[in-house]
C-alpha positions in Angstrom: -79.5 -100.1 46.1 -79.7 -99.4 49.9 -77.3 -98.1 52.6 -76.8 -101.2 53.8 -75.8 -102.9 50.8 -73.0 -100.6 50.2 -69.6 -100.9 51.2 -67.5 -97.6 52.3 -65.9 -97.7 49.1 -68.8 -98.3 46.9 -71.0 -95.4 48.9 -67.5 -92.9 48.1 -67.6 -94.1 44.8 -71.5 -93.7 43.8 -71.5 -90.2 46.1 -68.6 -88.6 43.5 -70.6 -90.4 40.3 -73.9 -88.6 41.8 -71.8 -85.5 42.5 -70.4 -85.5 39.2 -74.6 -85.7 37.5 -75.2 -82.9 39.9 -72.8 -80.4 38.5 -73.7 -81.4 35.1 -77.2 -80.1 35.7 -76.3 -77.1 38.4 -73.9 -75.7 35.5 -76.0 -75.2 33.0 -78.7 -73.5 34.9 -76.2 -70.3 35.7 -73.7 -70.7 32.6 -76.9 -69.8 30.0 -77.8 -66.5 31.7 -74.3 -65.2 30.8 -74.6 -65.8 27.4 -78.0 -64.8 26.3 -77.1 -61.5 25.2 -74.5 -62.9 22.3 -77.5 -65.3 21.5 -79.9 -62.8 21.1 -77.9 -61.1 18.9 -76.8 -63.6 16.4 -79.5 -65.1 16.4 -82.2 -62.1 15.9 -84.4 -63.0 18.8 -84.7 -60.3 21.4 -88.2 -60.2 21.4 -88.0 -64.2 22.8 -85.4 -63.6 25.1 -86.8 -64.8 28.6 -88.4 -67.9 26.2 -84.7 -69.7 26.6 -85.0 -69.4 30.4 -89.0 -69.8 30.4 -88.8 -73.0 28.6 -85.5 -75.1 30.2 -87.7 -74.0 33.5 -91.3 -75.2 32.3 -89.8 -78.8 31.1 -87.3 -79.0 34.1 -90.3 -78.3 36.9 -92.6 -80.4 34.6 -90.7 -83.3 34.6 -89.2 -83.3 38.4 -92.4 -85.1 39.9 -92.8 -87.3 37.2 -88.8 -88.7 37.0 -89.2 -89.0 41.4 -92.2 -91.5 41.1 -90.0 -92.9 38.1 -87.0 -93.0 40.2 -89.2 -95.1 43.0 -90.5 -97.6 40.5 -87.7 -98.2 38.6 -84.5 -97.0 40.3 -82.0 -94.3 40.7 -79.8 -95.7 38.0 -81.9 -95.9 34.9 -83.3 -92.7 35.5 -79.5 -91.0 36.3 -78.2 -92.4 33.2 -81.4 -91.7 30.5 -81.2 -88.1 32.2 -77.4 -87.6 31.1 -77.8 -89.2 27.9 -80.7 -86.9 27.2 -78.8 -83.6 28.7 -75.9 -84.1 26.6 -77.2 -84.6 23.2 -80.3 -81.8 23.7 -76.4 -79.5 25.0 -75.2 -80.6 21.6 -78.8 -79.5 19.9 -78.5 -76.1 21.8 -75.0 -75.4 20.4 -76.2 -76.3 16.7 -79.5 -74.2 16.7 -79.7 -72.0 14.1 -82.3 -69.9 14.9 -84.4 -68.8 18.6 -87.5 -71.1 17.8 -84.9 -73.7 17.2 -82.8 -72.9 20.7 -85.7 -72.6 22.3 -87.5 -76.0 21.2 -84.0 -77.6 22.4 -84.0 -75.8 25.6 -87.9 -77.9 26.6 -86.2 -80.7 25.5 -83.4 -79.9 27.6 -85.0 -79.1 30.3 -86.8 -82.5 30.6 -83.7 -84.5 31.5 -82.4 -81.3 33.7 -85.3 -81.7 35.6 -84.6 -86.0 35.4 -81.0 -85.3 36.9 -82.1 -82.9 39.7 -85.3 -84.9 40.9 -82.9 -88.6 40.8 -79.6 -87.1 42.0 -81.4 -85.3 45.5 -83.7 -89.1 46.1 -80.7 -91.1 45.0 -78.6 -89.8 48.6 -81.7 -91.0 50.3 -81.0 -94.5 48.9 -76.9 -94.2 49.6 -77.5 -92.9 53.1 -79.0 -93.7 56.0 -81.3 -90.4 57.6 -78.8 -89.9 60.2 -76.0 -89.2 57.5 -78.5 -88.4 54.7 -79.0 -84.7 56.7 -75.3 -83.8 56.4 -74.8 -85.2 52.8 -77.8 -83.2 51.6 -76.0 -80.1 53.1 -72.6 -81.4 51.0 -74.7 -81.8 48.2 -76.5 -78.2 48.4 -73.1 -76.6 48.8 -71.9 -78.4 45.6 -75.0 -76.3 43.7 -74.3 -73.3 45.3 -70.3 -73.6 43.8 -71.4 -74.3 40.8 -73.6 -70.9 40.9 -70.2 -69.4 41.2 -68.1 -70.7 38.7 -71.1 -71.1 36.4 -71.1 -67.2 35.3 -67.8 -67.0 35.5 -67.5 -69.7 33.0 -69.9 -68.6 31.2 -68.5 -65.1 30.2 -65.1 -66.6 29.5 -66.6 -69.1 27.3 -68.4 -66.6 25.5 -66.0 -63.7 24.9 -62.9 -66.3 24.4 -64.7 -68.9 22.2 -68.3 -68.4 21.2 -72.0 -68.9 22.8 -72.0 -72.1 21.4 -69.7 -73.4 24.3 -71.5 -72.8 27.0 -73.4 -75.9 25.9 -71.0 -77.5 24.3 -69.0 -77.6 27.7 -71.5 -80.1 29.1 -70.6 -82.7 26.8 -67.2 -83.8 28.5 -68.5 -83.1 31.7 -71.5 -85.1 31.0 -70.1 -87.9 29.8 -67.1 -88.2 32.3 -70.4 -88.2 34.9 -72.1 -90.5 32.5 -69.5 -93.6 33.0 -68.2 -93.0 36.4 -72.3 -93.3 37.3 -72.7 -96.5 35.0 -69.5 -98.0 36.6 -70.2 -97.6 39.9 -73.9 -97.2 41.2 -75.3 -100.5 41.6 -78.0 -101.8 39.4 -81.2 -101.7 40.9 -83.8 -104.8 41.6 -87.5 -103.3 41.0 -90.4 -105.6 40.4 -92.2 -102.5 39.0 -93.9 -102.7 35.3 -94.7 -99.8 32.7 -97.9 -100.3 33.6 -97.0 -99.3 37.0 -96.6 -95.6 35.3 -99.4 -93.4 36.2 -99.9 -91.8 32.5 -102.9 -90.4 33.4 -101.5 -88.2 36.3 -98.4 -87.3 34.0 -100.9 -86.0 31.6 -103.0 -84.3 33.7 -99.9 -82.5 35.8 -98.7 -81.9 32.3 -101.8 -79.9 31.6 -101.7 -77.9 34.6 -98.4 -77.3 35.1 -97.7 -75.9 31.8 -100.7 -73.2 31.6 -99.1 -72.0 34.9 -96.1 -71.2 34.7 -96.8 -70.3 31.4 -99.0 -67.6 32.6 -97.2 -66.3 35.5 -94.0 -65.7 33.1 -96.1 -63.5 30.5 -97.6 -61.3 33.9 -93.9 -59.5 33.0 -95.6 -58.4 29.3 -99.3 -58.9 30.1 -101.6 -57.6 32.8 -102.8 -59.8 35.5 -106.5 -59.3 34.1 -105.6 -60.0 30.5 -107.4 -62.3 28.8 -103.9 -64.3 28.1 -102.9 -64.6 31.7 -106.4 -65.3 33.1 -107.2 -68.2 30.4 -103.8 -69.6 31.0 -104.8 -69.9 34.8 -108.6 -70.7 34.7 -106.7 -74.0 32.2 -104.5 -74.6 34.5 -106.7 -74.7 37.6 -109.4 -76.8 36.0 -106.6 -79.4 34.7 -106.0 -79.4 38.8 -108.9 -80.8 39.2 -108.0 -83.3 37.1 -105.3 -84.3 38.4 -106.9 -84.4 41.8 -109.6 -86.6 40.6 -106.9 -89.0 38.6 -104.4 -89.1 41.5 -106.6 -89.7 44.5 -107.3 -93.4 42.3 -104.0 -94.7 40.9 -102.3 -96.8 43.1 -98.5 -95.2 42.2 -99.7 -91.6 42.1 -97.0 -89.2 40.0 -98.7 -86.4 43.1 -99.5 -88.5 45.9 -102.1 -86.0 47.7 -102.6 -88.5 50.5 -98.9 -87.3 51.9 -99.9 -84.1 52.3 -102.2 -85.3 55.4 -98.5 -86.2 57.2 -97.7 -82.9 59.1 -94.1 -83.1 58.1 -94.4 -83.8 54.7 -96.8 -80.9 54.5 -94.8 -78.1 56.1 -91.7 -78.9 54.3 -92.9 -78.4 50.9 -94.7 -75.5 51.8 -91.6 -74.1 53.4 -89.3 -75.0 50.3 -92.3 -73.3 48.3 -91.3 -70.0 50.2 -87.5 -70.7 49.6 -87.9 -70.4 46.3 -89.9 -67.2 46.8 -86.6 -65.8 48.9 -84.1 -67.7 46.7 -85.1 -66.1 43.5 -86.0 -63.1 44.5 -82.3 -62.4 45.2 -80.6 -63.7 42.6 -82.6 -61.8 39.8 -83.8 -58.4 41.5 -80.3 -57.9 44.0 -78.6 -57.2 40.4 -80.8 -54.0 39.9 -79.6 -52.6 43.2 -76.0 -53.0 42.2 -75.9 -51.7 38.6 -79.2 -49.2 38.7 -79.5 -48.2 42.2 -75.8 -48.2 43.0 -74.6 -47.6 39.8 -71.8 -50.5 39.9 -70.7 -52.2 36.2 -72.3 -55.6 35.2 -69.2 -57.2 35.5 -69.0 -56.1 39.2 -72.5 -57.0 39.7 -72.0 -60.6 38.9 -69.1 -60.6 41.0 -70.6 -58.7 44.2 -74.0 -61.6 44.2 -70.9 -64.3 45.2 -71.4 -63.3 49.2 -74.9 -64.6 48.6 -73.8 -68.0 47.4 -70.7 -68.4 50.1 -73.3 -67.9 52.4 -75.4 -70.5 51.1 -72.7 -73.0 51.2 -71.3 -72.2 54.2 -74.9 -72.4 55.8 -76.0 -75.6 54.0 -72.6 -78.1 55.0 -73.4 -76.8 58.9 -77.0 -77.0 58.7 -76.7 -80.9 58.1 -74.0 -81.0 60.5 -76.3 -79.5 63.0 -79.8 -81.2 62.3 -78.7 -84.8 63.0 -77.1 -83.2 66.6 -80.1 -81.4 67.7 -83.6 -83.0 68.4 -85.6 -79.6 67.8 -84.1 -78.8 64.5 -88.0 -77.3 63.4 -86.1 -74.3 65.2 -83.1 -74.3 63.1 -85.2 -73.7 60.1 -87.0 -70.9 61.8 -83.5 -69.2 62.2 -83.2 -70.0 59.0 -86.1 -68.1 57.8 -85.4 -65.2 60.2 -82.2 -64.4 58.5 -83.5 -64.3 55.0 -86.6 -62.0 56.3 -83.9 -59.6 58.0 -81.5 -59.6 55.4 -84.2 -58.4 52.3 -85.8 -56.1 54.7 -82.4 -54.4 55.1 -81.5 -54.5 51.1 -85.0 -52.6 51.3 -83.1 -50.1 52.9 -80.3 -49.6 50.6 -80.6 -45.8 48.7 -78.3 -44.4 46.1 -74.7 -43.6 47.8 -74.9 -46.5 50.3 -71.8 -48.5 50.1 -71.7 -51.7 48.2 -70.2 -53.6 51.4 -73.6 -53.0 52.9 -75.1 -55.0 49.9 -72.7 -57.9 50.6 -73.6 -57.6 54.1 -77.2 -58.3 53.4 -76.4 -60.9 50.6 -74.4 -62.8 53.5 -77.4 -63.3 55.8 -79.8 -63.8 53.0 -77.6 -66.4 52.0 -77.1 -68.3 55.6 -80.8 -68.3 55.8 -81.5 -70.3 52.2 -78.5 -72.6 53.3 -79.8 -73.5 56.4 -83.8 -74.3 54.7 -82.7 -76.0 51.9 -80.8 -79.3 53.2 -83.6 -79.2 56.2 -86.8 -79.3 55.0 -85.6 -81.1 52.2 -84.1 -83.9 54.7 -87.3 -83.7 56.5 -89.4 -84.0 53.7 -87.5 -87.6 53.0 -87.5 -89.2 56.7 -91.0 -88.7 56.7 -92.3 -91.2 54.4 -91.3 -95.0 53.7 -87.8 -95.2 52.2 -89.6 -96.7 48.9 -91.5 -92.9 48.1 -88.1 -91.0 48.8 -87.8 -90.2 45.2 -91.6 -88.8 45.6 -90.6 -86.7 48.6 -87.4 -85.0 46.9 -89.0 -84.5 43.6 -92.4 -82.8 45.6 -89.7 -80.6 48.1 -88.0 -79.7 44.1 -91.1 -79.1 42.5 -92.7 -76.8 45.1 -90.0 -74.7 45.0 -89.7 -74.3 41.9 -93.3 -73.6 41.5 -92.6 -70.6 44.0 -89.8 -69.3 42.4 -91.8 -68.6 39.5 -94.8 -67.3 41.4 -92.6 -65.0 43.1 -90.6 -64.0 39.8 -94.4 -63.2 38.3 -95.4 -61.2 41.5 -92.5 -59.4 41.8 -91.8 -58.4 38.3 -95.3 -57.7 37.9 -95.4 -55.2 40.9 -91.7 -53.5 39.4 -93.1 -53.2 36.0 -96.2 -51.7 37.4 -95.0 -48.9 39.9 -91.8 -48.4 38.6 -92.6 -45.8 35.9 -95.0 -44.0 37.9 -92.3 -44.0 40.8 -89.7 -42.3 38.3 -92.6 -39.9 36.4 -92.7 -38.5 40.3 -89.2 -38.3 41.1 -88.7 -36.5 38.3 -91.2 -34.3 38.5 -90.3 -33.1 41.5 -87.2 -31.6 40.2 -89.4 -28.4 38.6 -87.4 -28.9 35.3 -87.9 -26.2 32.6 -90.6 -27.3 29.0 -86.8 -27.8 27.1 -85.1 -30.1 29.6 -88.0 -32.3 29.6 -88.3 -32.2 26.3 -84.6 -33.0 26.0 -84.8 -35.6 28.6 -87.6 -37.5 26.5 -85.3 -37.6 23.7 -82.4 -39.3 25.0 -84.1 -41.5 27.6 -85.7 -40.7 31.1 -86.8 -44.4 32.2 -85.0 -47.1 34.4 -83.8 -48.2 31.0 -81.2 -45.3 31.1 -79.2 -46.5 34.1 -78.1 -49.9 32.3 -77.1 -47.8 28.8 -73.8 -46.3 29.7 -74.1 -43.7 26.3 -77.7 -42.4 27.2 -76.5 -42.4 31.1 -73.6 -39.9 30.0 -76.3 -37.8 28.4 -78.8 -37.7 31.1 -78.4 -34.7 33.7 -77.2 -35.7 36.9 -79.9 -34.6 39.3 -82.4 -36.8 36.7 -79.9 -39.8 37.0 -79.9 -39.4 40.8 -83.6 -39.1 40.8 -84.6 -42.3 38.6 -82.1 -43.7 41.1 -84.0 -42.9 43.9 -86.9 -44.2 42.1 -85.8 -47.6 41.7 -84.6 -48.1 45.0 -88.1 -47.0 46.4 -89.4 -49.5 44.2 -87.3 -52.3 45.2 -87.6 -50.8 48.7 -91.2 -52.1 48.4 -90.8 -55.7 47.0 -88.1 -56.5 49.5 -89.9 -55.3 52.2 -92.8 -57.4 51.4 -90.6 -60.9 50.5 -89.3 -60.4 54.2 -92.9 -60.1 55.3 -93.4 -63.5 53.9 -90.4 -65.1 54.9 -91.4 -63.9 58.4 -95.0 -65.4 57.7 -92.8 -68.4 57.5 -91.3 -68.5 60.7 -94.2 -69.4 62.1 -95.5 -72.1 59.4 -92.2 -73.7 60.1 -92.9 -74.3 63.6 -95.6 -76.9 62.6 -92.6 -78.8 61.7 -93.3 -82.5 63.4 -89.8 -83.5 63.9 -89.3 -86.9 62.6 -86.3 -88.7 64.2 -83.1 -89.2 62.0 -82.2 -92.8 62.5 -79.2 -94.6 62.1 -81.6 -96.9 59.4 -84.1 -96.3 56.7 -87.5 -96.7 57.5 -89.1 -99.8 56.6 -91.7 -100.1 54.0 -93.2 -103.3 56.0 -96.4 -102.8 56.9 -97.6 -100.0 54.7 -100.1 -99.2 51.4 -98.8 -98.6 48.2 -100.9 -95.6 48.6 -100.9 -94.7 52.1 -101.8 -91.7 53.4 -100.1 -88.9 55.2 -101.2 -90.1 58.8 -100.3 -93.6 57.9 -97.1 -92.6 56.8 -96.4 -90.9 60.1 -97.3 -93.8 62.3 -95.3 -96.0 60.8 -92.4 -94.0 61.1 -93.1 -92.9 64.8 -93.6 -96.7 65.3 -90.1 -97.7 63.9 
């Protein structure tokens, strides 16, 4: 399947099928979140709780390199349908388990053809459009994920409370298989001349063995010490199975993690950039909530509600931004703007104190929310005109991979650095309130931690200068954390103007002429030659 191949109908046709796959996947990724709480208490596993997000995120960034070089070899369709198949019948295991091990074993498995959908759906627009439309349909496309972020929780909670847990997964089966045979009626069969032995086992393995460790480790640093022996085992594993993987992918000829890429100055700094949107990204979505309902003092249910400026900003951001990157010829400066508004907007939720009005928050959400909008479809679209139209599934799956590897690194850091100053922050605060030997003591029964602010009956039983000051304490916390993500995103200002503009054409590139396994810099002369 190519651009040119298709007619207008066919390319509508195949973009709503794709569409369709995407909001299977982008559904389930907010709809879980809702429900864990009812899980976790039917099924008796609060001490595994994170485990149900942990693991869907594990097998989802696991397999997203491998199903890009699989989408290459084989083609979009093959991969787009095994992934649905896949999604909906692990769904149906989710909504059957019995127990958390179970829920969380069908979760990995889950996650596997999540990552599948994501890594073919984002490559398969490179194959339906040419790069001077592919920019503004990536933005279309990025705007579709960021709806589905809204209606996801939303859904979520009224699947729960109306119906049971059980839903939320048993909702992607009609969806699923509506996307399931528009895709296998309309998206054209490919023509690959690729074998299975074409499959670079060896690098899956070895990424595999990596990967896992990894993330693995940086999702305990919330439980475990960064000097553990847990945590620094996990990493010493997974930085020797890098070496590996180095060694195995520098001599296959269809690397899984094609190395030699990384030598192409465009290819580079978008991957390093969508590494530091994930940083941004997920550093708002999970930490924004504890300004609203601990800092702020705001219900759950308002919470949720109050985190949807973020996403219209995000959708808003991301349809203009490929609008605008196929009009301008410097767009390495429209992703510095981009970055810019995320670094102002968490260095102003730093600011935010107990009393400050929630529209403030929304304020800050707004910008943060332009500025991921605006990285996403670019570097992503960046990422894809800079290599030979056959390793576009490589490039999206690498741009998808990185940033989910930085979301979880800046999860890890993040959480680790709450869990860490957070109590000492509050043992201050309230200590400097001079409270008598029996109102501690008092205080220590009924709760005097960050805990207290999200437990309505030991919040009604807490004093209120205590309440005010564990307030206080949180938000000098967070003050901390934000202020340090919008150092970073400011770091990447600058990294982004490395950004070697590669021309959008009206064509794809051709593939004539190049290595199976070229290199970065051979990459980019053939494209500046075409």
């Amino acid at each position: 399947m190519s651009a040119t191949s298709l007619t207008q109908r066919q390319r509508t046709l195949v973009t709503i099928g794709v569409m369709l796959a995407l909001l299977l996947a982008a559904l389930d990724t907010t709809i879980v979140g809702t429900a864990l709480p009812h899980v976790v208490a039917e099924l008796q596993g609060l001490d595994r709780y994170a485990w149900v997000l942990t693991a869907y995120l594990v097998a989802s960034t696991l397999m997203t390199p491998i199903a890009g070089k699989l989408g290459d070899l084989f083609g979009r369709k093959p991969l787009l349908l095994v992934g649905m198949v896949g999604f909906i019948l692990a769904s149906a295991l989710c909504g059957q388990a019995q127990e958390m091990t179970q829920l969380i074993a069908f979760r990995s498995v889950q996650g596997l053809f999540g990552g599948t959908i994501f890594a073919t759906v984002f490559a398969s627009v490179a194959d339906i459009y040419p790069p001077a439309t592919r920019a503004r349909m990536l933005g279309v496309f990025s705007g579709v994920f960021g709806l589905a972020s809204i209606v996801g929780p939303t859904l979520g909670g009224y699947l729960t409370d109306n119906l049971s847990w059980r839903w939320v997964f048993y909702v992607n089966l009609p969806v699923g298989i509506a996307a399931l045979l528009f895709v296998l009626r309309t998206m054209p069969s490919p023509s690959r001349t690729a074998t299975w032995r074409s499959i670079d086992l060896a690098g899956a393995l070895a990424l595999a063995g990596s990967l896992v460790p990894l993330l693995v480790g940086l999702s305990i640093t919330r439980d475990h010490d960064w000097t553990s022996p847990e945590v620094l085992t996990l990493l010493a594993v997974a930085a020797a199975m890098g070496v590996v993987l180095f060694a195995v992918e520098r001599r296959h000829s269809e690397p899984i993690v094609p190395f030699g890429l990384f030598a192409d100055r465009t290819f580079a700094v978008s991957t390093a950039t969508s590494f530091i949107v994930g940083i941004g990204m997920f550093a708002a979505i999970l930490f924004v909530p504890l300004i609203y309902q601990g800092v702020l003092g705001t219900t759950a249910t308002d919470s949720g509600a109050l985190l949807t400026p973020l996403v219209g900003g995000l959708v808003v951001a991301s349809v203009l931004t490929g609008q605008v990157m196929t009009r301008v010829r410097r767009y390495r400066f429209v992703g510095s703007f981009g970055f810019g508004l995320m670094a102002a907007g968490f260095w102003l939720l730093g600011q935010v104190r107990p009393g400050t009005e929630p529209a403030e928050v929304v304020r800050d959400l707004v910008v943060i929310g332009l500025g991921i909008g605006t990285t996403l479809p670019l570097y992503l679209s960046a990422a894809q005109s800079a290599v030979p139209q056959r390793l576009a599934g490589v490039a999206t799956s690498q741009a998808t991979f990185w940033r989910n590897i930085g979301s979880t690194v800046g999860v890890a850091v993040l959480g680790s650095i709450l869990s860490q100053q957070l109590p000492a922050q509050i043992q201050f605060a309230v200590a400097s309130l001079r409270l008598t030997p029996q109102a501690l003591a008092a205080l220590g029964q009924i709760g005097g931690s960050a805990q207290t602010l999200f437990d309505p009956v030991h919040l009604a039983a807490v004093p209120a200068p205590v309440v005010v000051a564990i307030r206080g304490a949180l938000a000098d916390t967070l003050q901390g954390m934000f202020e340090g993500t919008s150092l970073v995103l400011g770091a990447a200002i600058a990294l982004s103007l490395f950004l070697s503009e590669v021309r959008l054409r009206a064509a794809h590139v051709s593939d004539e002429g190049t290595a199976p396994t070229a290199t970065g810099r051979e990459v980019l002369v053939t494209v500046s030659n075409e």
